[in-house]
Structures are given as structure tokens and as C-alpha cells.
N, C-alpha and C positions, 0 to 999 in steps of 0.2 A: 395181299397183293400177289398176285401170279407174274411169276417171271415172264417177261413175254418170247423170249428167245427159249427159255426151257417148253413155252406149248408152240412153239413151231419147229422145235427139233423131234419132241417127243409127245406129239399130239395126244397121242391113243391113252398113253399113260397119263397123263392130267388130264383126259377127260374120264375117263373109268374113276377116278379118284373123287373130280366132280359131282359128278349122276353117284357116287358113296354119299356124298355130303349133300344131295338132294336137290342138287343145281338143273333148273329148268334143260332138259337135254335138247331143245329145241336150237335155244343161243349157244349151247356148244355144238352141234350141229353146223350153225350159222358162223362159228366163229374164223372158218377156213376163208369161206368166200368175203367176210367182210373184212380179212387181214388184207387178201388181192386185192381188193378194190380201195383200203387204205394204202398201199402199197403204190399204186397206179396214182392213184391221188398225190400223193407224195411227191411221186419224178414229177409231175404233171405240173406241178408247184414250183419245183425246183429250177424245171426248164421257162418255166414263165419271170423269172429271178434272173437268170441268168444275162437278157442284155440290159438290167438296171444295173445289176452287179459288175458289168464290164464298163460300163457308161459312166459310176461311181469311180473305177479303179482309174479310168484313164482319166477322171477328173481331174483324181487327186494325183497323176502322173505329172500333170498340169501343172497343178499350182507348185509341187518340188520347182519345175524347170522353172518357174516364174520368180522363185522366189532367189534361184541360183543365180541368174544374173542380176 
């Protein structure tokens, strides 16, 4: 398993090490743009979360105050 933080600090160097070990240079090649676009996906996710996640928090903000009186 390849660190994935060691091949987006230090690209060049796991992939040289790669294309040693015989790895299709194609997918390493491929591996910059499909990080970005994992990447984009990710926020993209996270901001789609976001008013269920506030929707949930003030629910359960709710039921505290419901339950204090």
C-alpha cells in the first residue's frame, strides 16, 4: 500500500520507483488528475452534508431544550 500523502508530496519519487517495479506508467501518469478530481468530489460531498448535518444539529438542539423544561 502506497502512502497517499507520501505520492502527493513527492510525486516524482514513487513514481520512478513504480515504472522500477513495472507499474503500468499510464495509471501513474493518470494518478495526478484522478487525485483532483477525487478531491472536488470530496468538497462536493461534503457541501451536499452540510444542511442535513445543520438540520440534525438543531434537531437535536431541540429535543436538549424539550427535555429541560
Amino acid at each position: 500500500m502506497i502512502d497517499i500523502k507520501l505520492l502527493r508530496t513527492d510525486y516524482g519519487k514513487v513514481a520512478d520507483a513504480l515504472k522500477k517495479r513495472g507499474a503500468s506508467e499510464e495509471l501513474i501518469a493518470a494518478f495526478p488528475a484522478i487525485d483532483a478530481r477525487r478531491r472536488e468530489l470530496q468538497t462536493e460531498s461534503d457541501n451536499l452534508k452540510k444542511p442535513a448535518q445543520r438540520r440534525f444539529s438543531r434537531s437535536r438542539q431541540a429535543q436538549k431544550e424539550r427535555r429541560r423544561r
